[in-house]
VMD Tcl script that draws the C-alpha trace (Angstrom):
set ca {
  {-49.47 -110.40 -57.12}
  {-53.11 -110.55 -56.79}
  {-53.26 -110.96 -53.03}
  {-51.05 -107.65 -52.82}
  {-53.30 -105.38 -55.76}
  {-56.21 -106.43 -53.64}
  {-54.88 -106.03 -50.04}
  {-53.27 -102.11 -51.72}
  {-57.08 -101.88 -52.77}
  {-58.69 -102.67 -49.64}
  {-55.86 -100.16 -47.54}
  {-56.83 -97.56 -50.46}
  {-60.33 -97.77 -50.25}
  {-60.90 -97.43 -46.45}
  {-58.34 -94.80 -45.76}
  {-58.03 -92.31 -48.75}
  {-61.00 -91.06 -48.50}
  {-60.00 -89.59 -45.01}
  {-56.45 -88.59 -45.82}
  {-57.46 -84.67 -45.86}
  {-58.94 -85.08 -42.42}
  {-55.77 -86.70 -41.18}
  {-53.98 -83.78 -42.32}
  {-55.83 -81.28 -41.21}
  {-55.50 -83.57 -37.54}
  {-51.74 -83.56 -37.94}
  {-51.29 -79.95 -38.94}
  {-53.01 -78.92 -35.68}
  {-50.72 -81.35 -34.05}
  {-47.65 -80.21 -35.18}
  {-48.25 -76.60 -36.06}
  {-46.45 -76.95 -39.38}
  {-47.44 -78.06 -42.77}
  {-44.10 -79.87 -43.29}
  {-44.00 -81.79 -40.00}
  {-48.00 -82.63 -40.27}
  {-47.08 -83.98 -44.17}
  {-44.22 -86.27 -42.28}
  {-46.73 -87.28 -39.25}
  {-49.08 -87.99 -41.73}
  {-46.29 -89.94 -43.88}
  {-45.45 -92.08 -41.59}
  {-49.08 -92.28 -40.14}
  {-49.94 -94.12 -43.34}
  {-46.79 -96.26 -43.80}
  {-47.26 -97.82 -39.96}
  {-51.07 -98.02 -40.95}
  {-49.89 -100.31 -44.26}
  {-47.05 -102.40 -41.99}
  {-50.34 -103.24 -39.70}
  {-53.17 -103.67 -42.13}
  {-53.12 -107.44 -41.86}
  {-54.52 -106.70 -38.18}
  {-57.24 -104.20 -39.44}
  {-60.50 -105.67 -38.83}
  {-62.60 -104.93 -42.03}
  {-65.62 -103.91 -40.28}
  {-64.11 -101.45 -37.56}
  {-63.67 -97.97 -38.07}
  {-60.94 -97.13 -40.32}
  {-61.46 -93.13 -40.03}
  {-60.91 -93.77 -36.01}
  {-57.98 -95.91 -36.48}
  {-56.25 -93.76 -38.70}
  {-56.49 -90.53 -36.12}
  {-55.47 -92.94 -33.02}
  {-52.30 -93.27 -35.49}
  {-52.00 -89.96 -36.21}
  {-51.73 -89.25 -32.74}
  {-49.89 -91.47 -31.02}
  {-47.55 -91.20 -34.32}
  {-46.83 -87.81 -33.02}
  {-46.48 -88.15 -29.42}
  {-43.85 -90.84 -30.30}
  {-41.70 -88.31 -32.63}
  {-42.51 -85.63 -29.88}
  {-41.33 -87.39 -26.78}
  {-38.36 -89.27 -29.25}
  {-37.51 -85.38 -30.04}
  {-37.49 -84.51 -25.82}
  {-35.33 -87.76 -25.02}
  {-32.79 -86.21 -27.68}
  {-32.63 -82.60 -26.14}
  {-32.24 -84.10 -23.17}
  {-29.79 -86.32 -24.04}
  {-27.96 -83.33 -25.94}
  {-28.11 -81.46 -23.03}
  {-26.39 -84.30 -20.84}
  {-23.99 -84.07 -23.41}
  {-23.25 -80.06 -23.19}
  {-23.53 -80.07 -19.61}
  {-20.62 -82.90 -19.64}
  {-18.14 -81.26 -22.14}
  {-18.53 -78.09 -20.31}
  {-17.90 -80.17 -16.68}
  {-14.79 -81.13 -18.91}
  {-13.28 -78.28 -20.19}
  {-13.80 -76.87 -16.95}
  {-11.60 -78.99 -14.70}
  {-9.10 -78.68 -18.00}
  {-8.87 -75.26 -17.64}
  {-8.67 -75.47 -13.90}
  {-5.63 -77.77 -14.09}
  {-3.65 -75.81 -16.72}
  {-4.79 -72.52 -14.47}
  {-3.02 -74.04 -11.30}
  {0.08 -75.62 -13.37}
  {0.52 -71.95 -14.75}
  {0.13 -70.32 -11.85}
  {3.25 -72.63 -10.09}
  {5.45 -71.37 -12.74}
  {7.47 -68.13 -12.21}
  {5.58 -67.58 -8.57}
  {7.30 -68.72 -5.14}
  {5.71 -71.13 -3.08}
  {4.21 -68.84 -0.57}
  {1.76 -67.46 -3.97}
  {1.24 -70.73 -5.42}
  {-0.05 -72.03 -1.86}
  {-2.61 -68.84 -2.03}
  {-3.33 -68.70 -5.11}
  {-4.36 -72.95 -4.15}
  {-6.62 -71.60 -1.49}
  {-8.47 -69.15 -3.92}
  {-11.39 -70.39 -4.97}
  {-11.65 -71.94 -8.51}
  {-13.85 -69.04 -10.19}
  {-11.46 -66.41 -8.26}
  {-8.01 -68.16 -9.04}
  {-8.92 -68.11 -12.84}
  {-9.27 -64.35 -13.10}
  {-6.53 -63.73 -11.67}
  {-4.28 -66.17 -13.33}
  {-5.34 -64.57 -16.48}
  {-5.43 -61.01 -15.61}
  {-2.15 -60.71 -13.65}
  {0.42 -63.82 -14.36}
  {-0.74 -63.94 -18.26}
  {-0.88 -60.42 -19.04}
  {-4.65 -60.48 -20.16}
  {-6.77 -57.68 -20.27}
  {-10.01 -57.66 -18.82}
  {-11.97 -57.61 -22.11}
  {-9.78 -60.86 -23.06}
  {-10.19 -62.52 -19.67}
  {-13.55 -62.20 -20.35}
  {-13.81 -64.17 -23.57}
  {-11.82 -66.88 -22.57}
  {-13.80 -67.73 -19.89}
  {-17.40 -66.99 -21.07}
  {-18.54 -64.10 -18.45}
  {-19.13 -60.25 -18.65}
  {-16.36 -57.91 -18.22}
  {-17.91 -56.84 -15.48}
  {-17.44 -60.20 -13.06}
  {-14.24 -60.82 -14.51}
  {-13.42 -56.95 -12.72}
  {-15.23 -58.21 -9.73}
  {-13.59 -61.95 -9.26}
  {-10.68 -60.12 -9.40}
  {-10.86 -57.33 -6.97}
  {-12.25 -60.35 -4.74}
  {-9.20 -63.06 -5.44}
  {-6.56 -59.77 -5.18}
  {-8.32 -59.37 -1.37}
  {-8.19 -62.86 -0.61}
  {-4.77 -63.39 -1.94}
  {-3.99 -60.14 0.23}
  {-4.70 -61.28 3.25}
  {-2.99 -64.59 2.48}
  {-0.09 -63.21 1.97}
  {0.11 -60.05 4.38}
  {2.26 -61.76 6.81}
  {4.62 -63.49 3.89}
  {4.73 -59.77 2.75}
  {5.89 -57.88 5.72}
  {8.26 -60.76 6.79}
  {9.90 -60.40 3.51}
  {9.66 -56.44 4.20}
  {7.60 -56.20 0.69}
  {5.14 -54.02 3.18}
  {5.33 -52.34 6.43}
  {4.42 -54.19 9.16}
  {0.86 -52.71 10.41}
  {1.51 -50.34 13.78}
}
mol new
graphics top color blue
foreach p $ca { graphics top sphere $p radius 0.5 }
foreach p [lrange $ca 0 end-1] q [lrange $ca 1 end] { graphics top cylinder $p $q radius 0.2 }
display resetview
């Protein structure tokens, strides 16, 4: 018990005296008391894990700020591996739920259509082909279109004038061999 009262002494006596300092040092760090009171937390708690390896005559004011610091840049870069790693994460589940919706787009737009449609409606591209899957086999307005897929109004109305033209001139020959059109003079 002695060894430890004396060794809690020593840590006491060399790095109290500096703990306002430190805090000060973390605060302009971290820009926040309550994130400078955790640098500085943990500062001290890593500085009392590696006291054994403190050399009594070195500068404990010095060590204690190299702590500080590099105490932070760990949490800081720690806290960047995270948002990056969240953002992998997003970027992935949105990857998903887009090929998702892309397969139950294409299955829904097979049923109730003839083949001639569904093999146009196959040739539209993906961003096209949704709008109007929604918009004119589902029934959706534009405002609801929207929503589901996450855009303004305003593109939905736009991929959708552009998929009708594609789809169009697809299916102009289908059209006026099936006499749904006049054949162009």
């Amino acid at each position: 018990m002695h060894a430890i009262a004396a060794r809690r002494s020593a840590f006491e006596a060399a790095v109290c005296p500096h703990l306002p300092e430190l805090r000060r040092a973390a605060r302009r760090l971290t820009r926040s008391d309550a994130a400078a009171d955790d640098v500085l937390q943990e500062s001290l708690a890593r500085a009392w894990r590696y006291w054994d390896g403190f050399d009594s005559g070195s500068n404990a004011r010095a060590w204690m700020h190299r702590i500080v610091r590099n105490t932070f840049v760990n949490g800081w870069r720690r806290a960047r591996r995270e948002q990056r790693t969240l953002g992998d994460l997003q970027r992935a589940r949105r990857a998903q739920l887009e090929i998702l919706r892309s397969r139950q787009l294409r299955a829904s737009a097979q049923d109730g259509v003839g083949d001639e449609v569904s093999g146009a409606l196959a040739q539209l591209p993906d961003e096209f082909r949704e709008v109007v899957v929604l918009v004119d086999l589902e029934g959706l307005s534009y405002r609801d279109a929207a929503a589901r897929i996450g855009r303004p109004v305003g593109t939905v109305m736009s991929r959708l004038h552009r998929g009708r033209r594609r789809l169009s001139g697809v299916l102009r020959a289908y059209a006026e061999a099936e006499g749904y059109v006049r054949a162009a003079a």
